[in-house]
N, C-alpha and C positions, 0 to 999 in steps of 0.2 A: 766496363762493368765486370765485377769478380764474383760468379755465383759461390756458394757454399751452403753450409746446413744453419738453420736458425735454431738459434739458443735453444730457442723452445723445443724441438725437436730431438730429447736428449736420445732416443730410439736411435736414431739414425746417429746418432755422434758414435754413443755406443757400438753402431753396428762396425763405425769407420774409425773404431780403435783411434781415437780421440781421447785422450787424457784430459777429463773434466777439472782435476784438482789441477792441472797443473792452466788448463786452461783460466778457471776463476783468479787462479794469482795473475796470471796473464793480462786479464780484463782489468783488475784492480790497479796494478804497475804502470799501464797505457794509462789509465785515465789520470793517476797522478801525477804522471811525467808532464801530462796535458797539463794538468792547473799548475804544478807546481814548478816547474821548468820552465815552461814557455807561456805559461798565462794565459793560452788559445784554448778553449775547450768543446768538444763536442755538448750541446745544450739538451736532444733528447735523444739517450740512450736508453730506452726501451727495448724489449727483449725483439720485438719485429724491426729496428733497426741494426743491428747487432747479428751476426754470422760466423760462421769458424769455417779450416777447412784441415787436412791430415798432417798437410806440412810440417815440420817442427815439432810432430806431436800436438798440436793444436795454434794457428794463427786466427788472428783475431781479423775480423772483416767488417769496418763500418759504411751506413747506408746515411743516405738520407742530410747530408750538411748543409741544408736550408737553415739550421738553426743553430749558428755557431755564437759564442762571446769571447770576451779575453778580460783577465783581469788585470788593472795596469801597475805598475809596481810601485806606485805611489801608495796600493792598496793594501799588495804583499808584507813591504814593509811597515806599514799600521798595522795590520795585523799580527805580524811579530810583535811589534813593541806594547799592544793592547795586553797579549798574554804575558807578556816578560810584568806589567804596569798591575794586571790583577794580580799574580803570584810573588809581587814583591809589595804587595798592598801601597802603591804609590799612583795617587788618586791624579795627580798632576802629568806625571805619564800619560798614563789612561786617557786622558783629555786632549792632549798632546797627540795622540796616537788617534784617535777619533779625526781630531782635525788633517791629518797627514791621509786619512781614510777618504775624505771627502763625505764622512758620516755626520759632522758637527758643524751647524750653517757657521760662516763668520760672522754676520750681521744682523741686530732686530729681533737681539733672543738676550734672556735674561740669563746672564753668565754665571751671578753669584748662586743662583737655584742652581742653575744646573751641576754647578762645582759640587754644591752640595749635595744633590740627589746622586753626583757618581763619589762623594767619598760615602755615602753613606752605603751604597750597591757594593764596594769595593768592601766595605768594611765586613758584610753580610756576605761576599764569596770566600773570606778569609777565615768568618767563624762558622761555616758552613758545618763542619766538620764536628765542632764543639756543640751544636744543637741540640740538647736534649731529646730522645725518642722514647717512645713507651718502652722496649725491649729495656733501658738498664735505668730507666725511673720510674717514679708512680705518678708521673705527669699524661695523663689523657692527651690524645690527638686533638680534641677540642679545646685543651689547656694552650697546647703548644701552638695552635691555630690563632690564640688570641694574642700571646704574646709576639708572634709576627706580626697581625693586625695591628698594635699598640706601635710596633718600631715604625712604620709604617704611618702611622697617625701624627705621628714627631714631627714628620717630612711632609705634612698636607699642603702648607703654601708653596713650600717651592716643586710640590708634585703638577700641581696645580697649575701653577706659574712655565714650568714646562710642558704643560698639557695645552697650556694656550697660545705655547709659543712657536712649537709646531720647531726645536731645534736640530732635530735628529732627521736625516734623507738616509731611506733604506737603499744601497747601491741594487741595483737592477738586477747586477750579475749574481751579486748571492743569492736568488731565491733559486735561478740556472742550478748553481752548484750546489744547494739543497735539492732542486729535483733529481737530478744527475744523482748523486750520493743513495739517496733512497731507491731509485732507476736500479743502479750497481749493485747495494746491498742485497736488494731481490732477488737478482740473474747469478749473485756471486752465492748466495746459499743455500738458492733450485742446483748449484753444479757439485759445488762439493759442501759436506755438512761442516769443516773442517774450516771451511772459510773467515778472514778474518781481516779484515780492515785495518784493525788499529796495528797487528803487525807489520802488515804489507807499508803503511803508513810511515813506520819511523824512520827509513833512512830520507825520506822524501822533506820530513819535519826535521830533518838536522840541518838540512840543506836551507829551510827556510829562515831556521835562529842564524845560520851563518851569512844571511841578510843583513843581518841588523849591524855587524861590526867586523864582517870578513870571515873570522874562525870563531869557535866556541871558546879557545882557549882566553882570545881576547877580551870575548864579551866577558867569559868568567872574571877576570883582569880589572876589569873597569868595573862590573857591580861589586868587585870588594873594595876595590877603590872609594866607591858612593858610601859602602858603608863606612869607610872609615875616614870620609869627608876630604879626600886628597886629590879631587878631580880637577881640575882647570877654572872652574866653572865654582867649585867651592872655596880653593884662592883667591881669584875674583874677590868673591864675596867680603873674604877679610877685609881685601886691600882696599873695596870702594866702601865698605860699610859706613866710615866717618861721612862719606858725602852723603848718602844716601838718609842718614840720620836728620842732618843738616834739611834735606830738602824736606823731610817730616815736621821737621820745625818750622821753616820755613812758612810748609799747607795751613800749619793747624794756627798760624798765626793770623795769616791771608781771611783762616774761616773765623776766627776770633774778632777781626776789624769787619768783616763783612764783605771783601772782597768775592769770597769764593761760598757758592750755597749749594748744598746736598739736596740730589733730589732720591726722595724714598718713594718705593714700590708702595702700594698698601694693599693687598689682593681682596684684605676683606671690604675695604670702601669699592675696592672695581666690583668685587661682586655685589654688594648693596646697590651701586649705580646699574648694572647690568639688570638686576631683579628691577629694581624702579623702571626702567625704560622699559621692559617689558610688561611691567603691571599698567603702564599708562597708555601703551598701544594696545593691549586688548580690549581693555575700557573702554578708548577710545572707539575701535572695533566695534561694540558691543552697544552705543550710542549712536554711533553712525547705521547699525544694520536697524536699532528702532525706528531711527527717525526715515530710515528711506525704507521700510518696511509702508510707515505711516501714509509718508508721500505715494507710494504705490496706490495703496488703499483709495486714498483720495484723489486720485489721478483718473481721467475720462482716457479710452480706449478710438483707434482711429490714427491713419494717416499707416505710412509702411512699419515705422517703427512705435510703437504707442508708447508714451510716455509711462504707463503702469508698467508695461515687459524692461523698460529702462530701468528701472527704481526696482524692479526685483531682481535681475543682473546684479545690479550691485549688491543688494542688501544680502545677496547669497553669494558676494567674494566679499565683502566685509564677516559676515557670519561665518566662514571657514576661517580666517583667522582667528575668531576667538578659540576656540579649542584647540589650537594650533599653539596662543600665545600661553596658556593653562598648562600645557603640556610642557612650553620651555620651561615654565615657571616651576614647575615641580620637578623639572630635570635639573633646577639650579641648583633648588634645595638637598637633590638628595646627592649631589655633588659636594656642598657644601659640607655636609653630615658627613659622607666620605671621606673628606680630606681632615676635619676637625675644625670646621671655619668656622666662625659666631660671625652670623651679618644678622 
């Protein structure tokens, strides 16, 4: 065990000639080294886990490793290629970089929605920048609320369609490394006001792009490469394009004889089907809680269990359904209106 003074206690740091500024970059530096170098990180750095002591001008003293993670670098590198994939607006990356995440299920999810729900995200962190604001138009906050609303209403089936598909697993460990982050930010700007994360951050983010392809100079190398179509991988392309033709013709002949049949999604029939099945069981619900209301009624009392207390059992777990089924029913709807569905 290593005593020391707690964060909190800037009194005493102060009294032991403790460098607070230099200590906050201290705290910041340690914890990147942790996610960003070794992937192992301390989970809750709260200011009662966390210590200093005079050495060095101030060292840092962790408590408490009951709750540690690691991120694996199957994730680091998704994460790299996620950011390189939105700031070069290339929606196919993105998707690519998801899946190397272990964020994008492989299987029993509708892919072409989702393609399209991240080129349309992608498209939208691109002209982020370009958004009209009140400050240099005379377009109203509520103007500019609609026409996000409307882009937005474009994309209602396939919003939808990955609402129900449930394709995205949030990794565990980032919500760790959101708490941590917020944990740090606090303890880093009670010590010095000067504190700053995002520079403490960049040599640790060079380190990360040099993930992706060894040096930056490379990675710079290869995405001019992409743009100017001379990659491996865009040779390729030339040299099989004739077959690849070939097999299109090939399909669309297959589907022209009747070999081969398309099957289409149709969200607004599932939703119709969805609302049907629900309108038939509360009904139902709602027939069944009369008739065994009925039979109660007319039911003689006697014996341990009487047949009247049977028949209102039931008719009061049929009757909770019905407003239960009312309630889905109107959650369907105002889904529906949400996303811009006609059922």
């Amino acid at each position: 065990f290593m005593g020391g003074v707690k964060m909190a206690d800037q009194a005493e740091m102060t009294r032991q000639g403790i460098n607070k500024a230099v200590l906050a970059q201290r705290l910041a530096e340690c914890y990147l080294t942790q996610l960003c170098r070794h992937g192992f990180f301390h989970c809750d750095m709260h200011p009662g886990n966390l210590a200093c002591d005079a050495s060095a001008g101030g060292s840092i003293i962790y408590y408490d490793f009951g709750m540690m993670d690691e991120i694996q670098d199957n994730v680091r590198r998704g994460l790299v290629d996620l950011v390189f994939g939105l700031y070069e607006g290339d929606e196919k990356e993105v998707l690519d970089a998801l899946r190397t995440m272990g964020v994008l299920r492989q299987k029993n999810i509708d892919r072409i929605g989702v393609e399209r729900v991240v080129r349309y995200f992608v498209k939208e962190f691109r002209s982020t920048l370009t958004l009209p604001t009140p400050e240099v138009t005379d377009m109203s906050s509520e103007d500019i609320k609609k026409i996000i609303r409307q882009r937005r209403a474009d994309l209602g089936a396939e919003l939808l369609a990955v609402e129900k598909d449930f394709p995205l697993v949030f990794p565990p460990a980032f919500a760790f490394v959101y708490r941590s982050f917020a944990s740090l930010d606090g303890v880093g700007k009670g010590l010095s006001s000067k504190y700053d994360l995002t520079k403490y951050a960049q040599p640790y983010l060079k380190e990360l792009i040099d993930l992706r392809d060894g040096s930056v100079t490379l990675t710079a190398v290869k995405t001019f490469a992409k743009q100017l179509g001379w990659r491996p991988e865009d040779l390729k392309a030339v040299v099989t394009g004739p077959r690849k033709l070939a097999y299109i013709d090939d399909t669309l002949r297959q589907l022209e004889q009747g070999d081969l049949k398309l099957r289409v999604r149709v969200l607004e029939a599932e939703q119709a089907l969805e609302k049907a099945q629900v309108t038939q069981s509360t009904t139902l619900a709602a027939v069944l809680t009369s008739m065994l209301l009925q039979l109660a009624e007319g039911a003689s009392g006697g014996g341990l269990i009487s047949l009247r207390s049977l028949y209102s059992v039931l008719a009061t777990f049929c009757a909770f359904k019905v407003p239960v089924g009312i309630f889905k029913l109107y959650w369907l709807n105002k889904q529906s209106s949400e996303y811009g569905l006609k059922t």
